[in-house]
N, C-alpha and C positions, 0 to 999 in steps of 0.2 A: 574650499577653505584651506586645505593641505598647503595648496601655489602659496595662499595671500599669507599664511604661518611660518614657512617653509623661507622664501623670500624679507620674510621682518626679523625672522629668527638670525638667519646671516647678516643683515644688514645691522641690528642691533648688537649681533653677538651673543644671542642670549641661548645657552646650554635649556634650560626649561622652554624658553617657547618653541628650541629645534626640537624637543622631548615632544610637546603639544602638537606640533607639527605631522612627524611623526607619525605620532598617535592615529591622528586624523587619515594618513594614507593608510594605516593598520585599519581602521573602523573604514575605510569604502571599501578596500579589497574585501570584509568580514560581513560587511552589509551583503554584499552582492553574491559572495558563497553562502551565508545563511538566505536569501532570497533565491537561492539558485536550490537549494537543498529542502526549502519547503513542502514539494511535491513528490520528496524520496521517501522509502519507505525509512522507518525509524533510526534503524543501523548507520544509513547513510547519512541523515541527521549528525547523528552521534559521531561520525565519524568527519564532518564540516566542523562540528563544534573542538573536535580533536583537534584538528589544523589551527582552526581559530586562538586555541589556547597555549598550543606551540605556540604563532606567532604573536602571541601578547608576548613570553615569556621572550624571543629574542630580541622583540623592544626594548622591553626592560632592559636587559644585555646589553645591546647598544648605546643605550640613554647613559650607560654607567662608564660607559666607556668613554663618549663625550663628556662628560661632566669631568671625567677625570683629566683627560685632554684639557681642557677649558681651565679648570682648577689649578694645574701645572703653569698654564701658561700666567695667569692670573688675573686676565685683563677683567675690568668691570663692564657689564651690556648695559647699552642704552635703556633707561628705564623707562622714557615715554612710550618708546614704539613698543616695550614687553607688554606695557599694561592699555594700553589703546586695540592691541589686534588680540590679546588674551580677552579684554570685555566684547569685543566682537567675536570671537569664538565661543561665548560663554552664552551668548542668542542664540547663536545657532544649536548649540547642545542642548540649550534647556527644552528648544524646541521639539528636537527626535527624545531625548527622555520622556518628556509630554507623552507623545503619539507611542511610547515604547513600553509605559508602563504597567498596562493590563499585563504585558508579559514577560512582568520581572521573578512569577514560577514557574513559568512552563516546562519544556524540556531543553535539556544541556545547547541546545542548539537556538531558542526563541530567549533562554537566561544566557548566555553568553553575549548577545546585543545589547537585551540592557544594563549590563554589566558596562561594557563598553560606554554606553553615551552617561552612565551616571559617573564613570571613573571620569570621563570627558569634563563634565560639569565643573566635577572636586578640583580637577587638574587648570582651568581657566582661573578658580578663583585664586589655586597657590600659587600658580604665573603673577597673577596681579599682586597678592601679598609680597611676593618675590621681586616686582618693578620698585612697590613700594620701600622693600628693604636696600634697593639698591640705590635708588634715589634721597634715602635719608644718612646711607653710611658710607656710598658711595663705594664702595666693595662688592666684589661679584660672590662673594659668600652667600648671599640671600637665594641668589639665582642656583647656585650649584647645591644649597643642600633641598630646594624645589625643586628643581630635576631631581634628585637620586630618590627624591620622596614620593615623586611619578613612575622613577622605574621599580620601587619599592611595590608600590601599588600593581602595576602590569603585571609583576614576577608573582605577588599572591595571588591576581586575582586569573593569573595565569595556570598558576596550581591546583584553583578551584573548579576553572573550565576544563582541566585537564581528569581530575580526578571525576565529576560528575558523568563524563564524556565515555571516558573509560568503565564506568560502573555501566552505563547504559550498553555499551560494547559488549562487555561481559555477560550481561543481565541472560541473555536468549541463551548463549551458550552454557551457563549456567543450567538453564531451566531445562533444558535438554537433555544434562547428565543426570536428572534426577528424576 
């Protein structure tokens, strides 16, 4: 889904569906080290969900940085192709949210994924609000303040996988000194 986001994103121009895009190569690299990190003892965990929440927060980063680029330059993106491959991204998220949701409390490492496919979700339907606003004003304003509202999203919910991540880091070390 990253190629088919990644490729309409250029092709449209659209600052949010590159933000969606993205996203999407952020959530397979993150699938595959929390699937990789299932079988490690806890710390280890914790210490995938550390990485994971690093790199939400440099998406975010970068999303802001395009959006700014994009904004500068001014042009308005194609609104058919943002909201036709955003409602297709938005099946495929509802889908792993589904199967993801028994463990939306688990530990930093099992809540850090479905954090992930539910920002996914959120982030499909503002692309498509975002085709929509572009297509009635014909301004690329709709699309760039739905990107920085996606990178708004990665950066807190980056802070949240970060600080959960790190309490469980700490937690042994803690219990140790005491």
């Amino acid at each position: 889904m990253f190629a088919v986001e990644f490729a309409a994103a250029l092709a449209a121009d659209s600052s949010s569906l590159l933000a969606d895009a993205v996203d999407f190569l952020g959530d397979a690299s993150n699938y595959a080290l929390s699937l990789g990190a299932l079988a490690l003892a806890p710390v280890w965990r914790s210490r995938a969900a550390l990485i994971k929440g690093l790199s939400m927060g440099a998406y975010g980063i970068f999303v802001l940085g395009v959006t700014a680029h994009h904004a500068l330059r001014g042009t308005a993106p194609e609104p058919a192709t943002m909201g036709a491959v955003a409602l297709l991204a938005l099946a495929v998220n509802i889908g792993v949210a589904v199967m993801l949701y028994r463990h939306r409390n688990g530990d930093a490492n099992t809540r850090s994924v479905w954090l992930c496919s539910r920002n996914d979700a959120i982030g499909n339907v503002a692309v498509m609000l975002a085709a929509a606003g572009v297509f009635a004003t014909g301004s690329g304003w709709p699309d760039y303040l739905v990107a920085a509202l996606l990178a708004s999203l990665a950066l807190t919910t980056s802070a949240s996988v970060v600080r959960h991540a790190r309490r469980e880091i700490l937690a042994p070390a803690c219990a140790s000194e005491s």
